[in-house]
SERO-4910 file (N, C-alpha, C, O; in steps of 0.05 Angstrom, whole numbers):
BEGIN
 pado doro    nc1    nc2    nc3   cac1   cac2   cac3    cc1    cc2    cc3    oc1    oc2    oc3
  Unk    A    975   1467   1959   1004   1469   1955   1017   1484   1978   1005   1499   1993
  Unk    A   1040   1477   1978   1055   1486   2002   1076   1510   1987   1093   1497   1976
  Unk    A   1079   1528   1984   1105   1553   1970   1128   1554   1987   1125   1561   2010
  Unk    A   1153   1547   1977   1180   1565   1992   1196   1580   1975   1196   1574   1951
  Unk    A   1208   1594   1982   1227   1608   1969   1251   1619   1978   1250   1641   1990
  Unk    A   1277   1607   1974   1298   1609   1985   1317   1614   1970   1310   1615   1946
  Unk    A   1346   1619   1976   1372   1623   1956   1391   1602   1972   1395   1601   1996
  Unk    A   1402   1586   1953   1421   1572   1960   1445   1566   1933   1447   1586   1919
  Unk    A   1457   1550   1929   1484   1546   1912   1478   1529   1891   1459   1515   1898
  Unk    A   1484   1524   1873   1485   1498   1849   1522   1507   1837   1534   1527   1831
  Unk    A   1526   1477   1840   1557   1476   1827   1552   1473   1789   1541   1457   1774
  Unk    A   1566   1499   1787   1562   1496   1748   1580   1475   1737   1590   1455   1748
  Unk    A   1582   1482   1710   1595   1451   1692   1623   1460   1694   1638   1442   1685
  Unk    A   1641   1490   1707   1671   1496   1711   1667   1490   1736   1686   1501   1748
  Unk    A   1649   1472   1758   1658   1465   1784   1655   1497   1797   1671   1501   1814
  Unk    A   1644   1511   1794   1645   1538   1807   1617   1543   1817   1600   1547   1800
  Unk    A   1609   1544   1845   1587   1551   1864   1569   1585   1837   1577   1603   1822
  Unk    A   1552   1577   1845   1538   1602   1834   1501   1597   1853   1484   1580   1859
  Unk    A   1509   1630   1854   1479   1637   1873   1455   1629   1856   1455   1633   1832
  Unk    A   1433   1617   1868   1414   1608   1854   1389   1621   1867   1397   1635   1885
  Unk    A   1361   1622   1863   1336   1634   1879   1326   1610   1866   1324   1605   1842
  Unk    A   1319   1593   1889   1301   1561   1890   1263   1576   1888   1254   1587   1908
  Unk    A   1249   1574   1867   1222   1569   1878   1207   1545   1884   1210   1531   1864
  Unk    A   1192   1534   1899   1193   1507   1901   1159   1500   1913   1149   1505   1935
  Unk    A   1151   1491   1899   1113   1478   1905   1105   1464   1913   1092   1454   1895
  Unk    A   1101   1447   1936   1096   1416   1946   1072   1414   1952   1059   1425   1970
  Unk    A   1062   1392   1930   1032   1382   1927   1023   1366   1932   1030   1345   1920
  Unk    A   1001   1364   1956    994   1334   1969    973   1325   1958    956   1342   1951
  Unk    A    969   1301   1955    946   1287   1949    918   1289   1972    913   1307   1988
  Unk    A    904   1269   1967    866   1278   1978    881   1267   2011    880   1281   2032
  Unk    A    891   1249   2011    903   1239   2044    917   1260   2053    916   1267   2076
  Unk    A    930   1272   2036    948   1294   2060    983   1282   2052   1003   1295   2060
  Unk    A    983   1262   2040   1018   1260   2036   1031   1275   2010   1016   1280   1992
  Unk    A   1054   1281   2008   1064   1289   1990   1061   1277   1962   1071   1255   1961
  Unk    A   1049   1286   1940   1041   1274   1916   1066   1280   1896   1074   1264   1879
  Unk    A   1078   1307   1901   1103   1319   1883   1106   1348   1891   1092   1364   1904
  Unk    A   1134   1348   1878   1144   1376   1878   1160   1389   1857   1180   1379   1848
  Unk    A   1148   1416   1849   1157   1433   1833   1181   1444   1833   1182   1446   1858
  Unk    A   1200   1452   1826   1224   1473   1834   1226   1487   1807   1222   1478   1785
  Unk    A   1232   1508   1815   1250   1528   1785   1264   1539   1811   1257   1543   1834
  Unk    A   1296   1543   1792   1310   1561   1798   1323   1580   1779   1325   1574   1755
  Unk    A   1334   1607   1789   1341   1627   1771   1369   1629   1785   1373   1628   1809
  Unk    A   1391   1631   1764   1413   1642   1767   1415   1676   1766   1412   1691   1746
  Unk    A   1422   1682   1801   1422   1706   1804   1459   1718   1813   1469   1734   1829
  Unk    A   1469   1698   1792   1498   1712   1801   1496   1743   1789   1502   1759   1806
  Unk    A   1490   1755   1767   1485   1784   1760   1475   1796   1788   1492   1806   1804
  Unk    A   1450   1795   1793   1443   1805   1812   1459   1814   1845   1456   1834   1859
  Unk    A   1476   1788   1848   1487   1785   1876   1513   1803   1867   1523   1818   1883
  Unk    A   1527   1801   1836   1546   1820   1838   1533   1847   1835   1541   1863   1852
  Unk    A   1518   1855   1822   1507   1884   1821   1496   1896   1853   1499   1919   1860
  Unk    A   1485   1878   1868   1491   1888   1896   1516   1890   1910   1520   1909   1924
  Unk    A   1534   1869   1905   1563   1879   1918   1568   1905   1910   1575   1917   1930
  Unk    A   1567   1922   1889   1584   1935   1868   1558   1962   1882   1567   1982   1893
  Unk    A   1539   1959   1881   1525   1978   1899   1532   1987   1926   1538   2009   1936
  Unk    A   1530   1960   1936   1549   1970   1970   1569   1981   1969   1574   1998   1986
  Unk    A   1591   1975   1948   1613   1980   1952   1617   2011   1945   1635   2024   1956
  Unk    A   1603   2021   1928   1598   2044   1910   1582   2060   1938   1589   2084   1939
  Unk    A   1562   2052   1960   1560   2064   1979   1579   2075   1997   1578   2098   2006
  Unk    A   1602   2053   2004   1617   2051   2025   1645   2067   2013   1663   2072   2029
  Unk    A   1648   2073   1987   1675   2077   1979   1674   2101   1966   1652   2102   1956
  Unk    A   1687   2121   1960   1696   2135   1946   1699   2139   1918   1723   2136   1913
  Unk    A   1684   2145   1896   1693   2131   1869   1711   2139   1862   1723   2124   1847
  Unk    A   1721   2161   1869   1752   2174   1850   1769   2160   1864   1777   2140   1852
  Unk    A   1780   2164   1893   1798   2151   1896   1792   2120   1912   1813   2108   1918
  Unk    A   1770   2107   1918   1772   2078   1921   1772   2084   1956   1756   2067   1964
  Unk    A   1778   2095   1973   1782   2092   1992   1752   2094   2015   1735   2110   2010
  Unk    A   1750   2081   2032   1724   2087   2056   1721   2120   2043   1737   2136   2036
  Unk    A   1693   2120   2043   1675   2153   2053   1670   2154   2082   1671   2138   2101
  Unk    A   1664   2177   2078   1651   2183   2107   1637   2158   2120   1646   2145   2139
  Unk    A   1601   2149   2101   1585   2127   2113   1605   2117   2130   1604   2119   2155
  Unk    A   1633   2102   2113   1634   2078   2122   1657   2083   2142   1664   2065   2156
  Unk    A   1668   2104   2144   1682   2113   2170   1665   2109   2190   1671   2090   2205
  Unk    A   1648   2118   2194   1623   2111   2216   1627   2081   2223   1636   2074   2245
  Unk    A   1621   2066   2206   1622   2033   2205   1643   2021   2225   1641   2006   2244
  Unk    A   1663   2033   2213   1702   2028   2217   1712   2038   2243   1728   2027   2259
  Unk    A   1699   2062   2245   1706   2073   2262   1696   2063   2296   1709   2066   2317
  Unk    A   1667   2052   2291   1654   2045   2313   1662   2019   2320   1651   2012   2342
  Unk    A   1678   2000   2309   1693   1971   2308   1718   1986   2322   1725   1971   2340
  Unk    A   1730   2001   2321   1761   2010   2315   1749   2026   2344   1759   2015   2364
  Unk    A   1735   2045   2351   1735   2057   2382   1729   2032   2404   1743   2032   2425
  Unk    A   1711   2011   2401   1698   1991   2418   1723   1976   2419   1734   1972   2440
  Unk    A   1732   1969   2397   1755   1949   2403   1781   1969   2424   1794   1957   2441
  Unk    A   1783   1991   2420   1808   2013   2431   1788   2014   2471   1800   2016   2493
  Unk    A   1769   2014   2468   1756   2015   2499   1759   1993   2510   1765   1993   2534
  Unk    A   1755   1961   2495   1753   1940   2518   1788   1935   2521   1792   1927   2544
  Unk    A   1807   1937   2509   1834   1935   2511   1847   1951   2518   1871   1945   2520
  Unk    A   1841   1975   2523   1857   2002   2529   1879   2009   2512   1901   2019   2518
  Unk    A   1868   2001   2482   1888   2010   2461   1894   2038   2453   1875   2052   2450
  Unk    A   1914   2046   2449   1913   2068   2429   1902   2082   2405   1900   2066   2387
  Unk    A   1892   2109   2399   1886   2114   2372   1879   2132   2376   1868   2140   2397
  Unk    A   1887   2150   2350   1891   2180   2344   1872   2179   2324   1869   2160   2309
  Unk    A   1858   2202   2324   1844   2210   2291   1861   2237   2284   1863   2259   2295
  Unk    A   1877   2221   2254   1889   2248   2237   1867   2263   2214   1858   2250   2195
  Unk    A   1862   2292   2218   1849   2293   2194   1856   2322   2176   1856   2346   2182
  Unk    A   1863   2303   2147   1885   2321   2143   1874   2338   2111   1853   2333   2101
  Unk    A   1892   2357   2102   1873   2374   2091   1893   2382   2070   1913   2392   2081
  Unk    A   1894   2380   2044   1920   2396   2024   1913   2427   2021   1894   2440   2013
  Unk    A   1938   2434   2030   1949   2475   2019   1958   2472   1988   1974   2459   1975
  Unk    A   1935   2493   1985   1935   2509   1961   1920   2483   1938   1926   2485   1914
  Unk    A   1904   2464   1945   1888   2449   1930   1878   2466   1906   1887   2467   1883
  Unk    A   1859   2477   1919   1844   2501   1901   1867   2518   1875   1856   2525   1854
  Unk    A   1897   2523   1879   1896   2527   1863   1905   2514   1839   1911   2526   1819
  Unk    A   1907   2484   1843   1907   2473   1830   1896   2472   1812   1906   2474   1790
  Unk    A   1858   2467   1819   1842   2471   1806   1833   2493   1791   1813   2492   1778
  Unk    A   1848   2515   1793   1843   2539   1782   1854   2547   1761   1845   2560   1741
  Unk    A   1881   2535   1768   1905   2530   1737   1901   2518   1717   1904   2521   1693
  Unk    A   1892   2495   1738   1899   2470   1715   1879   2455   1704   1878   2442   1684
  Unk    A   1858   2462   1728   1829   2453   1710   1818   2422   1735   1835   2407   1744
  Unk    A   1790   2418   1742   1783   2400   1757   1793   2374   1750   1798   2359   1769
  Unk    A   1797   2364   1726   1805   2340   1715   1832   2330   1729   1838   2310   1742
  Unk    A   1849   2357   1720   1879   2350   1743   1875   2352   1767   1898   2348   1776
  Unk    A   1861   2357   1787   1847   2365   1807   1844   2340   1823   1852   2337   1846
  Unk    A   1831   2318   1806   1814   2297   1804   1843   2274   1813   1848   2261   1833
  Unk    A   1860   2277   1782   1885   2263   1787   1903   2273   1807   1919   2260   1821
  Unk    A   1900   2288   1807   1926   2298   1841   1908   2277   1868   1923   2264   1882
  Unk    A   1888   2276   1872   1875   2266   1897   1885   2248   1884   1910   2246   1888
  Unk    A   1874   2231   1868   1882   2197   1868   1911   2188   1873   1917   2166   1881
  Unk    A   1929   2209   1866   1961   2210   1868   1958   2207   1905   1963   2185   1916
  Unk    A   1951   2226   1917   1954   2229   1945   1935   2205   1958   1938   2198   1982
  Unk    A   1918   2194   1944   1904   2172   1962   1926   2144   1958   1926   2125   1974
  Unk    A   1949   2147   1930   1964   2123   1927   1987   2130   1952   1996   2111   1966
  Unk    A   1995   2156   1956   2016   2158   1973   2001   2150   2007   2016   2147   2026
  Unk    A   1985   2149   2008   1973   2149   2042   1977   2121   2036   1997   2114   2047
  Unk    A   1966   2098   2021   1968   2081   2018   1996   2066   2021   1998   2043   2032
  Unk    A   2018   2081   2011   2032   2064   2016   2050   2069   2038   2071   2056   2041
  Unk    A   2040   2098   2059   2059   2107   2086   2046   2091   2102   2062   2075   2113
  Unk    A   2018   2089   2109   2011   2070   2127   2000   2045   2130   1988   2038   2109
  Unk    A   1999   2031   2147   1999   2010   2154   1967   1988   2150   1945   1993   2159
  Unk    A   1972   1972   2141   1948   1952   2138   1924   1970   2159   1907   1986   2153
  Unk    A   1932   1960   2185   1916   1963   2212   1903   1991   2202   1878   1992   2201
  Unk    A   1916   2012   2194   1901   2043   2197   1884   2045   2178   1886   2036   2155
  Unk    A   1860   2060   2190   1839   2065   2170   1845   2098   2149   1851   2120   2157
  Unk    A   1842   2092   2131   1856   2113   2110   1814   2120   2094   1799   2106   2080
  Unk    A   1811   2144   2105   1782   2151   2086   1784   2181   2078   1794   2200   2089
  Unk    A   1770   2178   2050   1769   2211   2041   1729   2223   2049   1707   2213   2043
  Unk    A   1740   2248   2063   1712   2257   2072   1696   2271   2053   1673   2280   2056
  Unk    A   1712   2272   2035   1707   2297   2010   1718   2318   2007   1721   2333   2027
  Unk    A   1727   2324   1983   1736   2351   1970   1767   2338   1978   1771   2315   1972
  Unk    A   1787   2353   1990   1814   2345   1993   1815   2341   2024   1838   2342   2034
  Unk    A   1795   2338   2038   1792   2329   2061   1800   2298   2066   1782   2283   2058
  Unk    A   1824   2283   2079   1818   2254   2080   1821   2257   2113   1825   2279   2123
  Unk    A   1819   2232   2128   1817   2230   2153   1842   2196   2154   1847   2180   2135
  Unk    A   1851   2196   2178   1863   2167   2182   1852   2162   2212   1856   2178   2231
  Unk    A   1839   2138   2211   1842   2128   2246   1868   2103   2248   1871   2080   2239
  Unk    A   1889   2125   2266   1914   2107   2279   1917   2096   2297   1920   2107   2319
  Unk    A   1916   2068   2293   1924   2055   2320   1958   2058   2331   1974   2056   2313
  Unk    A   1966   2062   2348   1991   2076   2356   1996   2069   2382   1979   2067   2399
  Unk    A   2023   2064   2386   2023   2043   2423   2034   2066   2439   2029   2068   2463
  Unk    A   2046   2082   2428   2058   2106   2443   2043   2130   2441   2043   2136   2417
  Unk    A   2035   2141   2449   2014   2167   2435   2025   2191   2460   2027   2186   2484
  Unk    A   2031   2211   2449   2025   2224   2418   2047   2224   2411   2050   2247   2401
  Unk    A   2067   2213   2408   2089   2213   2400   2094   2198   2365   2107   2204   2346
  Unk    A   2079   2183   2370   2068   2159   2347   2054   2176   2329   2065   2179   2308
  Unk    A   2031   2189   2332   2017   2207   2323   2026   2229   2306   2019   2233   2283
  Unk    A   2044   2244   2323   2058   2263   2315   2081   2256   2285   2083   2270   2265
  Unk    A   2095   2232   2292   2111   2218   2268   2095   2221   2240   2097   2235   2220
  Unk    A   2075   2196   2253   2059   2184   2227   2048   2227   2214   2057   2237   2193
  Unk    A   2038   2236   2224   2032   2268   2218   2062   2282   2201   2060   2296   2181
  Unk    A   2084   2276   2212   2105   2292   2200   2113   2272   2170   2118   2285   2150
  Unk    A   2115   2249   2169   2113   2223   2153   2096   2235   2139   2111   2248   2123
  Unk    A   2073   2241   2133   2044   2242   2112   2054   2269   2096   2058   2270   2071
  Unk    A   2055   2287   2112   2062   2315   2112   2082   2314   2079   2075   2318   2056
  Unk    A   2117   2303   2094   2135   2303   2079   2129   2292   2061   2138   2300   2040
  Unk    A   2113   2269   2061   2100   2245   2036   2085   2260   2011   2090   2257   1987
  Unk    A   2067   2278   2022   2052   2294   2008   2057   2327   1998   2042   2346   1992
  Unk    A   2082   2323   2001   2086   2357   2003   2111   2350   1975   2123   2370   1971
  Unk    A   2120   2322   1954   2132   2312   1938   2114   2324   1911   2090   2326   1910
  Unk    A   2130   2331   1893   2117   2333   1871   2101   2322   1855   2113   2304   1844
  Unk    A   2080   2323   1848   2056   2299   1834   2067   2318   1796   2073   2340   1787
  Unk    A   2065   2290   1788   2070   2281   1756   2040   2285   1742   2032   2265   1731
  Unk    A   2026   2303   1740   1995   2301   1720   2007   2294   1691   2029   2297   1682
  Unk    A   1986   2285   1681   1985   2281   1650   1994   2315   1639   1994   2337   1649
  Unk    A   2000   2303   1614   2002   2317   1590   2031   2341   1600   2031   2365   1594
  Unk    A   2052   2327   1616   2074   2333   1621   2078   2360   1640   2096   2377   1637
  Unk    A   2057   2361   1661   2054   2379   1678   2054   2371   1709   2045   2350   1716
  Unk    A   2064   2390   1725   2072   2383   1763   2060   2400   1771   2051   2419   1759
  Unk    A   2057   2393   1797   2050   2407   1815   2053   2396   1842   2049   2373   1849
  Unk    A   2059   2419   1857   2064   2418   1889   2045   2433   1898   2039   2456   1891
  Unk    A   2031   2413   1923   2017   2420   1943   2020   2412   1974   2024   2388   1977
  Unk    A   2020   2423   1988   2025   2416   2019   2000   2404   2028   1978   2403   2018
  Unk    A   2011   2394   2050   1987   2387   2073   1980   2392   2098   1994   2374   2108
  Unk    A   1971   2401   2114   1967   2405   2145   1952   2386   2159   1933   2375   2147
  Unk    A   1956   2379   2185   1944   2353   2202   1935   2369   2224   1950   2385   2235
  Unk    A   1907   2365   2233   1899   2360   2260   1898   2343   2280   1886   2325   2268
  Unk    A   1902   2332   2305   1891   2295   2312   1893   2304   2329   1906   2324   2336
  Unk    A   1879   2288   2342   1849   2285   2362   1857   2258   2369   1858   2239   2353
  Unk    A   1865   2254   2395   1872   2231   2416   1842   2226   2428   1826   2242   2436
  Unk    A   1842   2191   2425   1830   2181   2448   1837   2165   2465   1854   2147   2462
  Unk    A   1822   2173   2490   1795   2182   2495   1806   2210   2507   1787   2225   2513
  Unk    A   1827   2220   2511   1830   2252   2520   1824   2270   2512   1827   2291   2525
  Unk    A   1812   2270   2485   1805   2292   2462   1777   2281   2449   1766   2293   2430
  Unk    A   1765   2252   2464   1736   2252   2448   1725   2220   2463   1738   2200   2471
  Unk    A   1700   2224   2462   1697   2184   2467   1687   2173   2440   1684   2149   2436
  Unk    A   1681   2191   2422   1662   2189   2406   1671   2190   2376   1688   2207   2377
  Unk    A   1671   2183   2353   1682   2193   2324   1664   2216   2321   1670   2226   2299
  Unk    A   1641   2231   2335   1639   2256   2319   1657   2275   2338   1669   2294   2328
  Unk    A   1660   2269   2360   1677   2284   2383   1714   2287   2372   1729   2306   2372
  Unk    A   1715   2270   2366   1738   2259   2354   1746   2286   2323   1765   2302   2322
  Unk    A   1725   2282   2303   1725   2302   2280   1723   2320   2298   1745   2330   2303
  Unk    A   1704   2330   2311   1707   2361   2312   1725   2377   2330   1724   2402   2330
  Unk    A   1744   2360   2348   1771   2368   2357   1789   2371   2335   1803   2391   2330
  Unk    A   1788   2343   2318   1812   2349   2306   1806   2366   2280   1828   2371   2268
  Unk    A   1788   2375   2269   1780   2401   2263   1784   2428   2270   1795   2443   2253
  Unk    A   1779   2433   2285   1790   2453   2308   1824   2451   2304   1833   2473   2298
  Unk    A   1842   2432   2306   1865   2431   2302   1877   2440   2281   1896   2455   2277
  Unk    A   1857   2424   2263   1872   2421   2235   1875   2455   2231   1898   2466   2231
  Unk    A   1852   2471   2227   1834   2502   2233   1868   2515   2240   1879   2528   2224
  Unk    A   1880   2507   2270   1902   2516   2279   1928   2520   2261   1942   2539   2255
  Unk    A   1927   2481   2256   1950   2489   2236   1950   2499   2216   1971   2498   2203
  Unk    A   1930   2511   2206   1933   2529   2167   1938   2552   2182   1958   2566   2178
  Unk    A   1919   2555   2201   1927   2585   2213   1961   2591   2225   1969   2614   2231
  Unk    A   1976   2570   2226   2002   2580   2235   2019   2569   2208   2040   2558   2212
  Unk    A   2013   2571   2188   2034   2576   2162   2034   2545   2155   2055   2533   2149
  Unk    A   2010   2531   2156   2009   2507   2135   2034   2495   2144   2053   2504   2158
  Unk    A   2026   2461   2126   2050   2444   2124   2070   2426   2151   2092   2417   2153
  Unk    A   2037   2431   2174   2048   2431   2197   2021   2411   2205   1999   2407   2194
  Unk    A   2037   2397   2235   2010   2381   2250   1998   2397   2278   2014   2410   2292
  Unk    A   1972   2397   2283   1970   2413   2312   1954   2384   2329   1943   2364   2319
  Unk    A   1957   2389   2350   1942   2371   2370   1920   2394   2381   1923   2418   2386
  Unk    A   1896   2377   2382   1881   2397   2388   1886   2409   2422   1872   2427   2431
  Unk    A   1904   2398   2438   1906   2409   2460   1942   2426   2449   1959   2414   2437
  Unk    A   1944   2456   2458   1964   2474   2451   1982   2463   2466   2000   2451   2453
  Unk    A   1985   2462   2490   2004   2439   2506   2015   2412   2502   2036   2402   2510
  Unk    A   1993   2401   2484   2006   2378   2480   2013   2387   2452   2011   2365   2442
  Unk    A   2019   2398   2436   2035   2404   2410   2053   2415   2415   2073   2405   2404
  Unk    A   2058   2437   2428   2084   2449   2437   2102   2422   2448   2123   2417   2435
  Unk    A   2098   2406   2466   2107   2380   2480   2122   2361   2459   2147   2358   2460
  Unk    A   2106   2347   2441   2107   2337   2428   2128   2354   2396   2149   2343   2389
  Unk    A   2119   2375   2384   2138   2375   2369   2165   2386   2382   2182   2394   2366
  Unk    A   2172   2389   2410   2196   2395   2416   2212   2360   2424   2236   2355   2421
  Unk    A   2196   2343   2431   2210   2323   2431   2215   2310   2401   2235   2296   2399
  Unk    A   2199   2314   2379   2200   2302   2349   2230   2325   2336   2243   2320   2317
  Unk    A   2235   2356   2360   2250   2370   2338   2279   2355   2351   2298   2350   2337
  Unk    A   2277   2349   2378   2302   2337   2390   2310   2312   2380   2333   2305   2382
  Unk    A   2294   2298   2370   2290   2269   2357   2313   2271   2328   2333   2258   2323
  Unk    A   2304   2287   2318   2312   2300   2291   2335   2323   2297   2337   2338   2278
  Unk    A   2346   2326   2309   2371   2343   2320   2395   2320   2331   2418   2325   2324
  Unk    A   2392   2297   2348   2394   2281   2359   2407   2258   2325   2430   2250   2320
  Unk    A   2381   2255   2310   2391   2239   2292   2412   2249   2268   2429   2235   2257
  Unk    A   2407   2272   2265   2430   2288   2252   2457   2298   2271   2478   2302   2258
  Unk    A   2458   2301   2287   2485   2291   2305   2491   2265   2301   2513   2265   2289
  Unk    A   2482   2238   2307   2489   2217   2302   2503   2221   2275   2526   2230   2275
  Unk    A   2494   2216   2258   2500   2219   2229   2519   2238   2211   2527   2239   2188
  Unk    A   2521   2260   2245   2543   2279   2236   2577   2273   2250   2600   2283   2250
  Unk    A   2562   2252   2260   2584   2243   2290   2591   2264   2305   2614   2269   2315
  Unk    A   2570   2279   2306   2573   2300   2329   2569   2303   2358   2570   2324   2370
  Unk    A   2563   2279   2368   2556   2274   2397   2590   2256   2411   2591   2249   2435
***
């Protein structure tokens, strides 16, 4: 006998493809030609979804659904190669909530639990398809931004998240709470070639901004943040004259 064993498709009786595992026997007669052949197959659609649902449970976050770390690695190494052969833009923001902890101290880990998933729906809906949105753990999340202007772009999307997240969250059982956020980011390639180069500048940043009174973004170069939030404060001085008709 000859053995194979392969996976291929059978259309069911709703017309719907389903994964199959073919085993299959081919038995020749005393000459050597094919006499017959055996097959069994097993429907392994269970199986092929319980592996999706594995990977995905690798790659994702269970509380709030978003990339983990692993799969930042993944994302991230697609997202720097593609930013090197085009000379694209991209910032890593990695951003951190004030006074998390005492959330959890008040109110108990459960609300703890619901405040992140609140803040992973608001990242969701400030940025953009293109940006990668992952939580690293604990109230740590990270974004890789693609951005055509940098750091100007950077700095926005940072003051954007900030104000986004610094809104009152609604917990169950008729209770609020306010918590802030602070941003680090880490420009490439001036601040890293690499995504671990990348975290541990904008680490170092983020580090800066709690240390200068929370609720703020730092660039991990001091020059380029001073730069930058004086053109974001003129931006915002500029647009309230407009609107004041004061120019």
């Amino acid at each position: 006998t000859k053995h194979q064993t392969y996976e291929s498709t059978v259309k069911g009786a709703g017309g719907h493809d389903h994964p199959v595992l073919f085993s299959k026997d081919v038995f020749f007669d005393e000459r050597g030609e094919v006499a017959g052949i055996v097959g069994v197959f097993s429907d392994i659609t269970a199986i092929k979804e319980s592996q999706r649902r594995l990977e995905y449970q690798a790659h994702h976050d269970s509380l709030t659904g978003l990339p983990n770390r692993l799969m930042l690695g993944v994302l991230a190494e697609h997202v720097l190669e593609l930013a090197r052969r085009e000379g694209a833009g991209l910032a890593l923001l990695l951003l951190d909530l004030d006074r998390f902890k005492d959330i959890n101290d008040s109110h108990g880990h459960a609300a703890g639990d619901e405040l992140l998933v609140q803040v992973a729906a608001r990242l969701r809906s400030r940025l953009r398809g293109a940006d990668t949105i992952c939580r690293l753990g604990g109230d740590e999340f990270t974004v890789l931004l693609e951005v055509t202007r940098l750091p100007a772009d950077a700095a926005r999307v940072s003051q954007e998240i900030i104000q986004a997240l610094s809104e009152p969250y609604a917990l169950s059982c008729n209770r609020e709470a306010v918590v802030g956020a602070s941003v680090g980011i880490a420009i490439f390639p001036e601040h890293g070639n690499t995504l671990d180069e990348l975290l541990q500048h904008a680490d170092a940043a983020l580090y800066r901004a709690k240390a200068q009174g929370r609720a703020n973004f730092v660039f991990f170069t001091d020059d380029l943040t001073r730069a930058v939030q004086a053109r974001v404060d003129l931006e915002a001085r500029l647009r309230r004259a407009i609107s004041g008709n004061e120019l």
